[in-house]
N, C-alpha and C positions, 0 to 999 in steps of 0.2 A: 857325733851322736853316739850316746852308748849303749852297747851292747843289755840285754837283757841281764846276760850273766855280772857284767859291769855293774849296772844298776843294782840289784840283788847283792853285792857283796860291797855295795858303798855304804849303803842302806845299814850293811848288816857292823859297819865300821863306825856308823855316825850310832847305833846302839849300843854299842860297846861302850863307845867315847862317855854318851849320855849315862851309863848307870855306873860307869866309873867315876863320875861326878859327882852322882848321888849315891853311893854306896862303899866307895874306894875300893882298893885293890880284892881281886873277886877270891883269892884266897882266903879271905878271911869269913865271908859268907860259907863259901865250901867246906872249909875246915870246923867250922858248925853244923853245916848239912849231914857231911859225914858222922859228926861226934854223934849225933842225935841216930841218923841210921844205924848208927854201930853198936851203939847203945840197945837201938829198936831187936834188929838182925840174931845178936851174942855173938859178931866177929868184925872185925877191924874195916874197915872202909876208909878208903883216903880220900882227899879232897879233890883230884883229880879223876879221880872214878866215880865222883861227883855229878862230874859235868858229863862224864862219857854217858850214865845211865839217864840223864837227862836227853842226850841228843837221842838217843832211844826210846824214851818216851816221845820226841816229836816225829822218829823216822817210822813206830808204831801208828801215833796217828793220822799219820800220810797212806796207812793203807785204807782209813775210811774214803778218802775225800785229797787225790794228788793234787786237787788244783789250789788248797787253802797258802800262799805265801809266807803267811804266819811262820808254818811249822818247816819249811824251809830257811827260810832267816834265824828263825830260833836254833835248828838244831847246827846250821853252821857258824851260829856263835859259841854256842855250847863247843862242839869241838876245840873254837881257837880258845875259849878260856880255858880247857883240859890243856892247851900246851900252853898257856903265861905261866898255869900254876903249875905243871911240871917243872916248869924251868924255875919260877920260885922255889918249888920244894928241894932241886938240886941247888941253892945258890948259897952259899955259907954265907954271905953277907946278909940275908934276909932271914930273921929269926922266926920260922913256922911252928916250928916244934916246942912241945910243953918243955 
């Protein structure tokens, strides 16, 4: 049987899976997110700080309402896409950069 916290992070592995499916590698969403914030802001944003101010918007809305699951799944995917695209954005073999 699996644990709670099991469950919660299977869950949050079969979502991942899922919008990498339909959207492919989450880089490239991000690195638009950013473009557009950085644009909005008048200073640079990366596509990995992307995702971090994203799990922050879901760990903000955990202080209305701790019990919503949502924003727990959310913000610890958000985290793990913050380090795929770190590690994409170090990897010389993966062309991120204009």
């Amino acid at each position: 049987m699996s644990t709670t916290t099991e469950k919660l992070f299977n869950n949050v592995v079969k979502t991942i899976h899922a919008r990498g499916v339909s959207y492919g590698h989450p880089i490239t969403n991000h690195k638009r997110i950013a473009e557009l914030w950085s644009a909005y802001l008048g200073y640079p944003i990366q596509p990995n700080e992307v995702a971090i101010c994203m799990a922050l918007v879901k760990i903000s809305r955990q202080a209305e309402d701790p019990t919503i699951l949502d924003n727990y799944e959310d913000c610890l995917a958000y985290i793990s896409i913050a380090k795929t695209i770190t590690d994409a954005m170090s990897d010389d073999r993966y062309e991120w950069k204009d």
